[in-house]
C-alpha positions as CSV (number, residue, x, y, z in Angstrom):
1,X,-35.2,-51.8,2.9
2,X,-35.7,-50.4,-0.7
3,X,-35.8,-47.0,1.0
4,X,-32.8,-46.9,3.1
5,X,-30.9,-48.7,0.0
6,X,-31.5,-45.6,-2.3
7,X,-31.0,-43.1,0.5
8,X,-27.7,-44.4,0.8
9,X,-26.7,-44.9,-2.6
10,X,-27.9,-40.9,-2.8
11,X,-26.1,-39.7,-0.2
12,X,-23.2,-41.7,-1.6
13,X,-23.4,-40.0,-4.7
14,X,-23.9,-36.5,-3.2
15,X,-21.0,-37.0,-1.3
16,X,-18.3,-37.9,-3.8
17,X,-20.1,-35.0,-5.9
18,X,-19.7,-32.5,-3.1
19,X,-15.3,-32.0,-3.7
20,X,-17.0,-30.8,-7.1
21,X,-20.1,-28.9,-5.6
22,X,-19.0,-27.1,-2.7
23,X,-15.2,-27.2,-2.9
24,X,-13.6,-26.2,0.7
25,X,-11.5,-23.9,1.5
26,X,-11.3,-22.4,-2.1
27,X,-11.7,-18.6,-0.9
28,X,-8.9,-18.9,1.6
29,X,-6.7,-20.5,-0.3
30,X,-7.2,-18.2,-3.3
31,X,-4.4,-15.4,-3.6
32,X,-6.0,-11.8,-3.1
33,X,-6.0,-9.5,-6.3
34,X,-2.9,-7.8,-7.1
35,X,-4.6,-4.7,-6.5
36,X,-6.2,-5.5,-3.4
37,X,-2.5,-6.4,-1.9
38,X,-1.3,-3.1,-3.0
39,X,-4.2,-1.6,-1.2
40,X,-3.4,-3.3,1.7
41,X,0.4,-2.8,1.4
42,X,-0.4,0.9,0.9
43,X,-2.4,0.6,4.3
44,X,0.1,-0.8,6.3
45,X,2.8,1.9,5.1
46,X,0.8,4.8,5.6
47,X,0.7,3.3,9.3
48,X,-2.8,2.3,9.4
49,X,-2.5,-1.2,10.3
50,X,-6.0,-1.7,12.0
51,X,-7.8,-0.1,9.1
52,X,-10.0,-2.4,6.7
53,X,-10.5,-2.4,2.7
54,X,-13.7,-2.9,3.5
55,X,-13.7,0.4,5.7
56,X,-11.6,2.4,3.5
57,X,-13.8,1.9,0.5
58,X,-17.2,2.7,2.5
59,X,-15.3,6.2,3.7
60,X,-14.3,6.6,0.1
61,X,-18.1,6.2,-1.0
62,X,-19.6,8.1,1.1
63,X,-16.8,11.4,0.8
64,X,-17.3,11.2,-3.0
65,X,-21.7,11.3,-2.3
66,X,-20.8,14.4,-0.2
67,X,-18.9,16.4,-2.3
68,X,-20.9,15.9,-5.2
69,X,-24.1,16.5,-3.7
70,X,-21.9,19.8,-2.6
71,X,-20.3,20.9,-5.8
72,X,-24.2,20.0,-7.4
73,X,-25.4,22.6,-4.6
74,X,-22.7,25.2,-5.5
75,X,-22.3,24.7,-9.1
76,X,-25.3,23.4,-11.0
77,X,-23.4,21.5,-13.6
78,X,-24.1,17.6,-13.6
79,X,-20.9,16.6,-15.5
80,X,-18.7,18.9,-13.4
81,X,-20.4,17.4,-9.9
82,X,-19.4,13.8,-11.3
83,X,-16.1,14.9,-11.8
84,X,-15.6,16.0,-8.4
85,X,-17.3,12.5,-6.9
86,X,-14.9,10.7,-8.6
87,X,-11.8,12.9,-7.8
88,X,-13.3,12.7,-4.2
89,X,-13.9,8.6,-4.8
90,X,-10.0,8.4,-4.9
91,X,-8.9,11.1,-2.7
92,X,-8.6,8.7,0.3
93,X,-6.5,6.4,-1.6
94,X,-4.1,9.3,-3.0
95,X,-4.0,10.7,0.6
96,X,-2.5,7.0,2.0
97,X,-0.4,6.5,-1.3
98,X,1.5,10.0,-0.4
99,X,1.7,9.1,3.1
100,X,2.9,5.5,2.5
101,X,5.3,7.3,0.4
102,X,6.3,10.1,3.0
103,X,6.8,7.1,5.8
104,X,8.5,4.8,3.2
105,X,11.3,7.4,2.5
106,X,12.0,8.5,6.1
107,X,12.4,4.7,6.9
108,X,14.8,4.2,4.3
109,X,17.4,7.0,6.1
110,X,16.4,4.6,9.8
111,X,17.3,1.0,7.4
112,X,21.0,1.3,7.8
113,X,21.2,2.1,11.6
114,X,18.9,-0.9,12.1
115,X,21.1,-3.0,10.5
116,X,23.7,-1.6,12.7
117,X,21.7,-2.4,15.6
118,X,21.4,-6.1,14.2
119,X,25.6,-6.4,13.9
120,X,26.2,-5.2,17.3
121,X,23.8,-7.9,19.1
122,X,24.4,-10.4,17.1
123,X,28.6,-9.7,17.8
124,X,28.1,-9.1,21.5
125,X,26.2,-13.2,21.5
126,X,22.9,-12.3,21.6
127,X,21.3,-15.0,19.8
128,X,19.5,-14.0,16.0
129,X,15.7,-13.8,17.3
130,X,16.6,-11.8,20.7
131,X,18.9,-9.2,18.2
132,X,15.7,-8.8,16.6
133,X,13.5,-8.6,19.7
134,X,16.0,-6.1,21.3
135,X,15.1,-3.6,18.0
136,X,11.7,-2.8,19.9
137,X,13.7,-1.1,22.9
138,X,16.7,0.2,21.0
139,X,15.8,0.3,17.6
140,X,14.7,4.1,15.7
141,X,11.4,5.5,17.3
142,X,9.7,4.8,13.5
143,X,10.2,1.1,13.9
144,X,9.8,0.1,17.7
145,X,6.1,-0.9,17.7
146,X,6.7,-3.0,15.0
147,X,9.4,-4.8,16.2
148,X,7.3,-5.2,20.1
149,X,4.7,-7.0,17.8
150,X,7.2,-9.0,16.4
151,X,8.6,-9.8,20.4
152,X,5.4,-10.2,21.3
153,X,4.3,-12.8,18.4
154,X,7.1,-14.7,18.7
155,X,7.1,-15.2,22.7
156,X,3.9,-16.5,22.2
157,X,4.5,-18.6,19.7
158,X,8.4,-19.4,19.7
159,X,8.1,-19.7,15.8
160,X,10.9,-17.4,14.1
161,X,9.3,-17.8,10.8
162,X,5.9,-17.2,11.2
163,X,6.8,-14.1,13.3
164,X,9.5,-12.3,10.7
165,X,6.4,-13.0,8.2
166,X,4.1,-11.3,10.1
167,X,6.7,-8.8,10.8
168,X,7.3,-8.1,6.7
169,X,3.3,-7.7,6.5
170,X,3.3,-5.5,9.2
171,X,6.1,-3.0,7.7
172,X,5.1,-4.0,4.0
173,X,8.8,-2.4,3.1
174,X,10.9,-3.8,0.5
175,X,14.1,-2.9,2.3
176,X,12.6,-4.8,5.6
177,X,11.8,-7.3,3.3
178,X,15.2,-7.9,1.9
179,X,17.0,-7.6,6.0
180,X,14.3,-9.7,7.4
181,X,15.2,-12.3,4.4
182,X,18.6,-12.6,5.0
183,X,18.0,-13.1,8.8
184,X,15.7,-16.0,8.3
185,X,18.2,-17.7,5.8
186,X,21.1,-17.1,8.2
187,X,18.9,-18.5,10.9
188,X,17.8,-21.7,9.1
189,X,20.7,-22.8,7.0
190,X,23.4,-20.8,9.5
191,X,26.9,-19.3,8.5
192,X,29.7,-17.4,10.1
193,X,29.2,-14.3,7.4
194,X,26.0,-12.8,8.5
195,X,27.6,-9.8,10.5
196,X,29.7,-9.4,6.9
197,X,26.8,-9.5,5.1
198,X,24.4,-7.0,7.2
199,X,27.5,-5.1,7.1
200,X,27.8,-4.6,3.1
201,X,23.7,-4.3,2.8
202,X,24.1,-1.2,5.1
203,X,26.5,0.2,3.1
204,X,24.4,-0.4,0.2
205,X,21.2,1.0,1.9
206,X,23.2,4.1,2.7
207,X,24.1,4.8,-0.9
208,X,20.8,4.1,-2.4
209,X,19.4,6.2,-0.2
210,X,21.9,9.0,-0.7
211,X,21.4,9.0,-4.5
212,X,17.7,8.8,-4.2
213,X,17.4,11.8,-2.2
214,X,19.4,13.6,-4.7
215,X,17.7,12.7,-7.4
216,X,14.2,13.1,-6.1
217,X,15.2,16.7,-5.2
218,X,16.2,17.4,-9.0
219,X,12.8,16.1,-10.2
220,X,10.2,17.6,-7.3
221,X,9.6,20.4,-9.7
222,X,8.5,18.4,-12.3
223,X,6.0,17.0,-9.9
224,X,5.1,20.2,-9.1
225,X,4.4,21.6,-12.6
226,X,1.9,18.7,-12.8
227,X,-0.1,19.2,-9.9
228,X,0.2,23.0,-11.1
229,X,-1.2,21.7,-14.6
230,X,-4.0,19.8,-13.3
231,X,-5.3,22.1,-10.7
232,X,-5.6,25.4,-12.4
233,X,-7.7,24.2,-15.7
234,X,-10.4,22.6,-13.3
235,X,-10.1,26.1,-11.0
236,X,-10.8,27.9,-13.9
237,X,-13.6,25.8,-14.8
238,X,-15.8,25.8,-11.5
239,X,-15.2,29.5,-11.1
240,X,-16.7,30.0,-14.9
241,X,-19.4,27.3,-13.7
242,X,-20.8,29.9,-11.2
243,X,-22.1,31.9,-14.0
244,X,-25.7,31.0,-15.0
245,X,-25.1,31.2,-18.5
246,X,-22.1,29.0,-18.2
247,X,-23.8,26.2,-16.2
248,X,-26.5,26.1,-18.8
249,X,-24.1,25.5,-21.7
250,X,-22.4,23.4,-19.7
251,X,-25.6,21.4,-18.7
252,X,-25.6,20.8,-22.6
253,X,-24.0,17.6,-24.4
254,X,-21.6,19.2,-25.9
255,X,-20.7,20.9,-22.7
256,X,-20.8,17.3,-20.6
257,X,-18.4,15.8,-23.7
258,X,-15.8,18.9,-23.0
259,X,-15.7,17.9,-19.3
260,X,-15.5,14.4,-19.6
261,X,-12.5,15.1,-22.7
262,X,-10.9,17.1,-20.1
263,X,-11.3,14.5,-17.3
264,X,-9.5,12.0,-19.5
265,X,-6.4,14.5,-21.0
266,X,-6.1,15.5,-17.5
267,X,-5.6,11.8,-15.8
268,X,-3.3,10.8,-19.2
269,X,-1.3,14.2,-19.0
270,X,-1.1,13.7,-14.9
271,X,-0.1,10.2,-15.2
272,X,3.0,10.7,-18.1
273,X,4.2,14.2,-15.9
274,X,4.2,11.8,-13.1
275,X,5.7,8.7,-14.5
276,X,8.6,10.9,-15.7
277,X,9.1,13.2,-12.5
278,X,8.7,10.6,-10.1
279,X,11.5,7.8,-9.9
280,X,10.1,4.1,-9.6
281,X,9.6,2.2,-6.3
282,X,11.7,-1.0,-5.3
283,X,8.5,-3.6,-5.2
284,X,8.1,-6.1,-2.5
285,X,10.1,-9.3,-4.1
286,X,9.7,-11.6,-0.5
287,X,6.3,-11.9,0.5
């Protein structure tokens, strides 16, 4: 009786411990990193929807083992051969950034005819989630299998919400974002002034674009006068690698300082020609 008295009283006690021990549910409930989410946001606007971080950092791995085992091969120069791992190591990311990029700005000439779309079901009576379901057969080409996912989540679930939320994660656009916002307000708290309203954010959309376009235009040279800057100093550098002489004194040191030294003036010179060429991205405000 002694026994099963103390076994209780421990498993009492390891039991009212345990919230503290082994606290549930902590890793799902805990936000992801800010820069994981922009990795992932990245993935889903480059298009790649199915593709994993997990995934994208093994392919990123190996492609940076590769070419420095490569440029080793070619060029015997240990500093130069980390370099170009490393360069390599983010390639995949810089690849999915431009695309993101590419896909983000082509979307933003389709926003304002989508929202077009949305005024002329929602005047002709079709109700606010079947406006947004008809997008997948009438909507622009770049949207439509975003918007069947959305028609097929929310026939299977009947849940507006939940499916304009998985919608936003699917596009992971800030314009979408802001439409897909004002859709779920107008269908929760109602109003006669959404067709106004989709209206005036159309107009909007139009304009931003327009002046974006124009501006990015005037700038693209100073983008390319950067990637121009960083290229040809590390051209010149693997060509005079080649040289035996050159690989040995670069072998040296000195010679591994002057490459790293250049690695780093080259990311901050990169990263201020960029910063001023480049004009800034609307971030994602409604997650």
């Amino acid at each position: 009786m002694t026994i099963l008295v103390g076994v209780a009283l421990g498993l009492g006690l390891l039991l009212a411990a345990s919230p503290f021990l082994w606290p549930a549910g902590v890793a799902e409930r805990r936000p992801a990193p800010r820069q994981l989410r922009r990795v992932r946001d990245t993935l889903e606007q480059a298009g790649l929807h199915d593709v994993t971080l997990s995934a994208l950092a093994a392919v990123s791995v190996i492609l940076a083992i590769a070419a420095a085992a490569l440029t080793l091969a070619i060029v015997p120069v240990l500093a130069l051969a980390v370099v170009v791992g490393l360069v390599a190591l983010a390639l995949p990311l810089v690849v999915l950034t431009s695309r993101a990029r590419a896909r983000i700005t082509a979307n933003r000439a389709v926003w304002p005819d989508i929202v077009d779309h949305l005024v002329s079901a929602v005047r002709s009576g079709l109700a606010l989630p079947d406006s947004v379901v008809s997008l997948a057969h009438t909507g622009p080409p770049a949207v439509q299998e975003s918007f069947a996912e959305f028609e097929r989540g929310y026939r299977a679930t009947g849940n507006f919400g939940l499916s304009v939320d998985e919608l936003k994660n699917r596009l992971a656009d800030p314009v979408a974002d802001r439409v897909l916002e004002t859709l779920r307000m107008s269908r929760e708290v109602g109003g006669s002034e959404l067709t106004t309203v989709l209206r005036n954010l159309a107009a909007y959309l139009r304009q931003e674009a327009a002046l974006r376009s124009e501006v990015e235009a005037r700038q693209s040279w100073v983008l390319n006068a950067a990637r121009l800057g960083v290229a040809a100093p590390w051209i010149i550098l693997i060509l005079l690698a080649t040289r035996p002489e050159a690989a040995a004194a670069y072998n040296t040191a000195v010679g591994m300082a002057v490459i790293v030294g250049g690695l780093g003036v080259t990311v901050v010179a990169y990263r201020v020609m960029v910063g001023i060429g480049r004009m800034p991205q609307e971030q994602r405000w409604f997650r």
